[in-house]
matplotlib code that plots the C-alpha trace (Angstrom):
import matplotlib.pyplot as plt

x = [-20.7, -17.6, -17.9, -16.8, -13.8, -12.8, -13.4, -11.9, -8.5, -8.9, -9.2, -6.8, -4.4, -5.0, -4.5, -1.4, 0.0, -1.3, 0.1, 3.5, 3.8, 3.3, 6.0, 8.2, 7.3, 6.0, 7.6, 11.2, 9.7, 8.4, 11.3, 13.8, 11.7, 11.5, 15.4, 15.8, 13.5, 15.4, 18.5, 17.3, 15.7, 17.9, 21.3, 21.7]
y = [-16.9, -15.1, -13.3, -9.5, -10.1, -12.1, -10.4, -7.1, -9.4, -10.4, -7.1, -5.4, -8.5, -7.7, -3.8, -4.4, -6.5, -4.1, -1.4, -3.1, -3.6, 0.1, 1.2, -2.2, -2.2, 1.2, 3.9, 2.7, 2.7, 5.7, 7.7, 6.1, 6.8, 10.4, 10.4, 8.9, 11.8, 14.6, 13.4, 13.0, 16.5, 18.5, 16.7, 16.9]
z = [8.4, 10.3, 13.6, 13.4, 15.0, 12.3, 9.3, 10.8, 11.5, 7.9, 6.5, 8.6, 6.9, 3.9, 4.4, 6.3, 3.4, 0.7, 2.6, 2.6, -1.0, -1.8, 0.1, -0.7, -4.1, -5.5, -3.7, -4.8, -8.6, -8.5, -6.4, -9.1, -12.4, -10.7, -10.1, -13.9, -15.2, -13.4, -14.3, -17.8, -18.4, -16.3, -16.1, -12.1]

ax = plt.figure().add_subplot(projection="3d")
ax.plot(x, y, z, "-o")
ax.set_aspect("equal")
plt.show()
């Protein structure tokens, strides 16, 4: 069995991480399918 303190460091760990990949990983994805799209559809 963990104590509190523990598990909250564990979770905030994980957050922290998953946190990091969506702005690492998804935002970029995202802004550049978006800038793809645009440019695609509107020629700018």
């Amino acid at each position: 069995m963990l104590g509190m303190n523990e598990t909250i460091e564990f979770f905030a760990d994980k957050v922290f991480f998953i946190s990091l990949f969506f702005t690492g990983v998804l935002c970029p994805t995202i802004f550049t399918g978006w800038n793809y799209l645009v440019t695609q559809e509107w020629g700018l």
